[in-house]
Structures are given as structure tokens and as C-alpha cells.
Steps between C-alpha positions, in 0.01 A plus 500: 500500500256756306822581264592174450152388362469784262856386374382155461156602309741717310723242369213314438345738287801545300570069431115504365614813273761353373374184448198688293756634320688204424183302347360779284897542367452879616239548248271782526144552361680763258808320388334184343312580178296267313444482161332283249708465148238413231634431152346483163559190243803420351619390170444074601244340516505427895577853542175619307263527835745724624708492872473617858741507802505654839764788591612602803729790608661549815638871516690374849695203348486704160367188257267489248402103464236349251346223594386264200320203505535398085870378536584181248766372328545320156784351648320332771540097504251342280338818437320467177389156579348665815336761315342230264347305779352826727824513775643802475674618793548846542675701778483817705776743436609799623741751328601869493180687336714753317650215266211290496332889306748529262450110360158625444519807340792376297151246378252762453286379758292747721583558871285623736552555862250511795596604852264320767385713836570213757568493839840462680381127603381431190813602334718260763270233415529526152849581501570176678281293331680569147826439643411171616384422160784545305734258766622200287234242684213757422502646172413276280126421398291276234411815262153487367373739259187612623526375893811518592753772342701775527168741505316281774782484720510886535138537525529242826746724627234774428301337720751418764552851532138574582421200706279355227255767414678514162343174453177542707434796280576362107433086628139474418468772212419421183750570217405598154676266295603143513857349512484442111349890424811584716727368302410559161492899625886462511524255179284639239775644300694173426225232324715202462585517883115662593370154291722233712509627813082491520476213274731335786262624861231366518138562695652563829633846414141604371311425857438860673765600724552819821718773436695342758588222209503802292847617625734229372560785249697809600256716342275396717647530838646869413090582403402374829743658742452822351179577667526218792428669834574261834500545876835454684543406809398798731168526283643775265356474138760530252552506124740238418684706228614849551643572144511347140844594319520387124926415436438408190295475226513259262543673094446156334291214587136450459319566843242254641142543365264626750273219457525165228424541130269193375798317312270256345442716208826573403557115514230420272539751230851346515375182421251569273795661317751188513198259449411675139841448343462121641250512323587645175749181528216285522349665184803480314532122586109444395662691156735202445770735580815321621623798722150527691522076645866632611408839663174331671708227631757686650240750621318205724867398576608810650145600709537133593825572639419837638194409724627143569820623646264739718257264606770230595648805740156506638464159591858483657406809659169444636558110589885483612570847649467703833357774266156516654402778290481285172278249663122399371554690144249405284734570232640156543165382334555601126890613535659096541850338422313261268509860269901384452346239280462788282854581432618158293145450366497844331837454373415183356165640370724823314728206359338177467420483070286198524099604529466185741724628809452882400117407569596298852676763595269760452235270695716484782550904492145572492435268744772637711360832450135418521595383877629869550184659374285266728697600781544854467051510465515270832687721668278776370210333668627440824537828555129510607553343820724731714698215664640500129546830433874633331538775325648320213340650169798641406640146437167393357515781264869401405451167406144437361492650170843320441387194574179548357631558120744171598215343541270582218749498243375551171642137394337374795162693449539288143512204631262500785243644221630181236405238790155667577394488113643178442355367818147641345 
């Protein structure tokens, strides 16, 4: 009877084994590796915050998969109509790691690899949870470019992996720069695109944020699990990475600044520039020259065009869009559609021969203008109440001393001065 009970707690034993087995697919603490794939920017635009993606190797089943969470399409239905209104929908891929290394080196982009010290339970977890994220019914998500993107989804996993003390630890702490400083550290070298992007966000991405907001950059989450330490789950302290390999180096592209350059200068030397051959025109209009009414006319025409076109985007942005981080911008105050107006009225004022409409036309640019200066100083001024606050005088910079010599024209400085004495 003894025999046959030490059979039957035998067999036993050996049905739990292999059911063990059968769950963890055979794995072994040593035959899953984890890495992290970080990746520097790329050449567009979307690419210019740079990329990050999970890895995981199994030496058993002899794969090397990379998990990425920044999968979109062009070709997706209705996709730039989506983009337009704040819906993207991206998806969770997963692909051999090998290929996806060569599509970025073949771009000069960096690639940087960090293996994570985890646990065999953490591993299964993790391992499981990424495969049930790239099913059909799963892997798709609302992308969002500071809350929800290819960066924050690995940094959850992050914190999967050490039962939320990746979270309890960066949660709470302050970071050192805002949303906006953030992203002008990776846009600096391109002004056009530096200008519209931050002329577009508005105050929400200057409030202070954690470093847990922090990592929706890769940059950010490769800093913070270099020197992470956690506790697993038989109270051992680890260090979440073991080893940093560099697989290549970029030899081309400008690298992220380590903190934001104050823009605003830049912008208004810029202007001052632009606004002094407007207003040479001006002069050489006020000299009876025919060229000078033509170049200042198509000079308001053009700005008019310029910054209308912009602050039109803005409205349709801020007011019809899921793009939450171009809500309350002051720079809807002094940038408006009604600057449009200026597009026929200074092609009518470079054309128009009779000194009747020449004059109403350059009463309705001034005034256009003169509503620009007004609001660019109110939005100067409500700066002093924090509830206001955006750091916006880069745009401010932009646009003042343009508008400003639009609206004290030298033929408009006449006349104002003409009314006063006649007036006296």
C-alpha cells in the first residue's frame, strides 16, 4: 500500500512539472533576455524625438522579437483626416529585431540596447503581457504625444516588471523642464517647424510636470533605467540594467540639446530684420516712389497670409480637435483669421492708383494690424497671473515688430499727425 502511495505522489509530482513547464513555454531564468532598443531621431519630423521598443530573446525557441508600440500606416482609412482632428490610431507590433536594426542604421539613427536584470516571473509576465498586445483585438491604441505613445507604453511595462516601484519611485519627482522645454531640446535646429509647433501648444504643456511625465521621450526612459534599483519578489535588490551596448552611432544628425536654448531671440532679431526692409518700403512709398506702395502692399499681403493661415490652424485646432495640447493658447488673442483680411486688402492697397481707396485700404491694414499689436501687449500682461501663464514670447517676438511698422506706417504717421494739426 506504502509503494503504491509513493507511486501516486510520484505521478503527481511529475503532472505539476509538466504543467509548470507547459505555462512558462520551458523558459528558464537564463534563456529569456530582455532588452530595451532606444533610438535616436530620424530624418521626419515625427521621427525627431526619437523611438523605443522592447526586445526579447529566447535562446530555447532561438527568436529574437522586438516589440514596438509606434506602428502606423499612411495607408490607414481616413488617415490624414484623423490626424487633422487628434485620432490617430496606432498599433503594437512585433517583428524580428535583426531587420527592424538594419532599417535604422540604413537612416543614421542611433541604437542603443539595454539588457534588464529581472526575475524569471517577471520575465513570464512580461513576456505574456506583450503577446497579448499585439493580438488583432488588442493592439491598437488612441496615440497621444505626450500621454500615451510608443515611449509611455514601454515605461508601463517598466513598471509592470517591478510591480510598480518604477512608478512609486519617478511618480511624484519633480522634472526639470516642462513639456514645451522638452520639445524645443529636440527642435531647435529646424526654425520654421521649432516656430509652429510652439506657436500651435498652448499653456498646458508649460504647467510643471514628474519625471514620470518626463518619459514619453526615449531619452528619458533609457536615463532612468540606467541607475533604477528595485526589489523582486524574494526581497533581493537588483539593478534593473546589467549592461549598456552602443550598435550604432549615428555620423549625421544633430543630437538633442541637453537643455532648451531661449528661441525668442533668434525670433526677434529675425523680425527686426524683415520689419526694416518693410520698412524701407514704407519710406520709399512716403518718397512718391511707385515701386515702394507695390512692395509695402504685397509685404502686408504676404505676413497677412503667413500668420492668418497659422492662426486659422489654431482656432481649428484648439476649438474643433481632440488635440488637447493646443488648448487655452493665448496666442489665439493677437494671431486671428480676421488677419486673412490682409491678403486682398494689401493687394488692393499695392494696386489700387486712386489716393481715395489706396487711403481705405491702408485704414483697414492698420487697423487690422493695430488689433495684432493690442493683442500681442494683452497677452504680455496676462502673463502676471499664473493661471495665464504660456511660454509664448517667441511668437510675441515674431510678430510685434511686424505688425508694429504695419501699423505706424510712415503714410499713416502723416496722416494721423495732418488730423491732429488740423483738428488744432
Amino acid at each position: 500500500m506504502g509503494h503504491i502511495n509513493s507511486m501516486i505522489k510520484k505521478i503527481l509530482l511529475l503532472l505539476i512539472l509538466i504543467f509548470a513547464v507547459s505555462i512558462t513555454g520551458f523558459a528558464q531564468e537564463d534563456d529569456l533576455t530582455f532588452k530595451i532598443a532606444v533610438m535616436g531621431p530620424g530624418n521626419e519630423l515625427y521621427f525627431w524625438w526619437g523611438h523605443i521598443a522592447l526586445m526579447i530573446e529566447d535562446s530555447y525557441e532561438g527568436y529574437s522579437r522586438f516589440y514596438d508600440y509606434g506602428v502606423f500606416s499612411f495607408n490607414n482609412e481616413d488617415f490624414f483626416k484623423n490626424f487633422a482632428y487628434g485620432r490617430m490610431l496606432y498599433r503594437c507590433g512585433v517583428s524580428n529585431s535583426q531587420v527592424n536594426f538594419k532599417s535604422y542604421m540604413k537612416y543614421d539613427r542611433d541604437i542603443t540596447l539595454y539588457t534588464l536584470d529581472l526575475p524569471l516571473e517577471a520575465k513570464i509576465k512580461v513576456r505574456d503581457f506583450v503577446a497579448n498586445n499585439v493580438l488583432p483585438e488588442n493592439r491598437n491604441y488612441y496615440y497621444h504625444h505626450f500621454r500615451d505613445n510608443c515611449s509611455t507604453r514601454i515605461r508601463d511595462i517598466i513598471d509592470l516588471a517591478t510591480d510598480g516601484q518604477f512608478k512609486i519611485q519617478f511618480g511624484d519627482e519633480k522634472s526639470r523642464f516642462t513639456l514645451r522645454q522638452h520639445v524645443r531640446r529636440h527642435t531647435y535646429f529646424a526654425p520654421v517647424e521649432d516656430w509652429m509647433l510652439n506657436f500651435w501648444m498652448g499653456q498646458v504643456i508649460d504647467r510643471p510636470i514628474t519625471v514620470w511625465e518626463d518619459m514619453f521621450l526615449p531619452s528619458e526612459v533609457a536615463m532612468r533605467i540606467k541607475d533604477f534599483w528595485y526589489t523582486d519578489v524574494n526581497g533581493e535588490r537588483r539593478k534593473l540594467v546589467t549592461s549598456v551596448e552602443s550598435v550604432y552611432k549615428a555620423k549625421a544628425r544633430p543630437p538633442a540639446l541637453e537643455k532648451p536654448r531661449k528661441q525668442w531671440i533668434r525670433e526677434l532679431l529675425f523680425s527686426l530684420a524683415l520689419s526694416s526692409i518693410f520698412g524701407f518700403f514704407f519710406y520709399l512709398q512716403y518718397k512718391k516712389k511707385k515701386a515702394g506702395r507695390l512692395l509695402a502692399g504685397i509685404s502686408m499681403s504676404l505676413s497677412g497670409l503667413v500668420f492668418g493661415v497659422s492662426g486659422t490652424l489654431l482656432y481649428f485646432l484648439s476649438l474643433f480637435t481632440n488635440h488637447d495640447y493646443t488648448y487655452e493658447n493665448a496666442n489665439m488673442i493677437f494671431c486671428t483669421p480676421l488677419l486673412l483680411v490682409a491678403v486682398p486688402a494689401g493687394i488692393c492697397y499695392a494696386l489700387t492708383k486712386k489716393a481715395g481707396r489706396e487711403r481705405a485700404n491702408g485704414e483697414l491694414l492698420r487697423l487690422i494690424w493695430f488689433l495684432c499689436v493690442a493683442g500681442i501687449i494683452i497677452s504680455m500682461l496676462i502673463k502676471i497671473l499664473p493661471a495665464f501663464y504660456q511660454d509664448n514670447l517667441t511668437d510675441q517676438m515674431l510678430m510685434l515688430p511686424i505688425a508694429l511698422v504695419f501699423t505706424l506706417q510712415p503714410n499713416g504717421l502723416k496722416e494721423t499727425l495732418a488730423k491732429f494739426k488740423r483738428k488744432a
